[in-house]
C-alpha positions in Angstrom: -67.7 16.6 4.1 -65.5 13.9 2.5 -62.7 12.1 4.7 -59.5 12.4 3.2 -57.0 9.6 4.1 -53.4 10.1 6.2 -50.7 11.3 5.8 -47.6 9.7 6.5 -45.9 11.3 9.2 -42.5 10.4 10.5 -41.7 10.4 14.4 -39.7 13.9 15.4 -38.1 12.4 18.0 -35.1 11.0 16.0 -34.0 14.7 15.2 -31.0 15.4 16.9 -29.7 18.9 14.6 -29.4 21.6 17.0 -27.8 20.2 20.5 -24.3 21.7 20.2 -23.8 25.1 19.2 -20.5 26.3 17.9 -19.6 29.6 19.3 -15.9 31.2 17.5 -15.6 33.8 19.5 -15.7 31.8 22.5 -12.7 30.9 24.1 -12.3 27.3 24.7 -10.4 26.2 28.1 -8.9 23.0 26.6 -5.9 23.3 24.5 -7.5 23.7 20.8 -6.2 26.2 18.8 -8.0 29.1 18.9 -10.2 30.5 16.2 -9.2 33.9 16.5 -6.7 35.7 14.2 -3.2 35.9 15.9 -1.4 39.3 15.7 1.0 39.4 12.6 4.0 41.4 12.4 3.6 43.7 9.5 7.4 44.8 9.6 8.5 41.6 7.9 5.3 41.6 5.3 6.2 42.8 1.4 3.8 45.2 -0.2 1.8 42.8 -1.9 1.5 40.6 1.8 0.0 43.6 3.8 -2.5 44.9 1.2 -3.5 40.6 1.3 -3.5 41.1 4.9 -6.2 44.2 5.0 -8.3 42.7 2.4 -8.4 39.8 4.3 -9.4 41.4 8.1 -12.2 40.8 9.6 -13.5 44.7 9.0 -14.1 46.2 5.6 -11.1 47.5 4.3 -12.4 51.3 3.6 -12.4 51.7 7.5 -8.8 51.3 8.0 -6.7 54.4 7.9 -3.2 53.6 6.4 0.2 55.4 5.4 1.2 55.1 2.0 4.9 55.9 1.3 5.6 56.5 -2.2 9.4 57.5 -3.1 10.0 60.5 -0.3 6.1 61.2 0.2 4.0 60.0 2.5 0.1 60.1 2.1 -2.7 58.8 4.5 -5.4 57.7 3.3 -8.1 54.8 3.9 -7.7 52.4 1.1 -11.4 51.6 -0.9 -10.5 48.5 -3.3 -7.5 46.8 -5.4 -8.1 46.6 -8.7 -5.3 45.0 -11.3 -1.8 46.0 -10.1 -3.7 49.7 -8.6 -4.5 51.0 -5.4 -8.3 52.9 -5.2 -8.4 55.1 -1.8 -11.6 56.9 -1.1 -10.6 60.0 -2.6 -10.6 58.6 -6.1 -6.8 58.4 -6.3 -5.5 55.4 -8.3 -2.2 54.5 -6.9 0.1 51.6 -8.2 1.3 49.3 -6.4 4.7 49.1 -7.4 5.3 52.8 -6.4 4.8 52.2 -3.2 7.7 51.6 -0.9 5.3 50.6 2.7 2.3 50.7 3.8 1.5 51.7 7.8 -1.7 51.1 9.7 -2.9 53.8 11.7 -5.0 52.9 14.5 
C-alpha cells in the first residue's frame, strides 16, 4: 500500500466558540434590561396597534381567543390571519378592519 502524504491540520486548541451561553429566558440579577416582553396596556392601543400587537406575540395568533365589537355586536372568535385591510377568523369569516370598533383578549 502506497503512503499518502499529510495533511495540514491546524491546532483545536485556539477555538474558543461555545464558552458563554446566552439564555433569554433567564433572568439576569444585574440591572440589564430584561429580555422579556413587558405587559402593554391594550386600553390605549387603536385597532390597527392591537391586531400588530397579537401578530407579534410570542404564541401563534390562531390560539388567542378575542372579542370583536363591530357597531352594537360583539363576536368571539380566535383570529387565523390579516390579509389586506381584512380580518380571517377560523370560521372562514372575513371581517374588515375598519368595521371594527375594539378588539378584547380573552384569556
Amino acid at each position: 500500500m502506497k503512503k499518502l502524504p499529510k495533511i495540514y491540520q491546524s491546532e483545536l486548541n485556539k477555538v474558543h466558540n461555545n464558552r458563554e451561553v446566552f439564555d433569554s429566558l433567564k433572568e439576569e440579577n444585574d440591572n440589564k434590561p430584561s429580555k422579556t416582553k413587558t405587559s402593554i396596556n391594550y386600553d390605549t392601543l387603536s385597532v390597527r396597534e392591537k391586531i400588530k400587537e397579537l401578530i407579534n406575540q410570542n404564541s401563534y395568533i390562531f390560539n388567542t381567543k378575542v372579542k370583536i365589537i363591530i357597531n352594537n355586536t360583539e363576536k368571539e372568535c380566535q383570529i387565523a390571519g390579516v390579509v389586506n385591510n381584512h380580518i380571517i377568523t377560523m370560521d372562514n369569516e372575513i371581517i374588515k378592519i375598519e368595521d371594527i370598533k375594539d378588539i378584547k383578549i380573552l384569556s
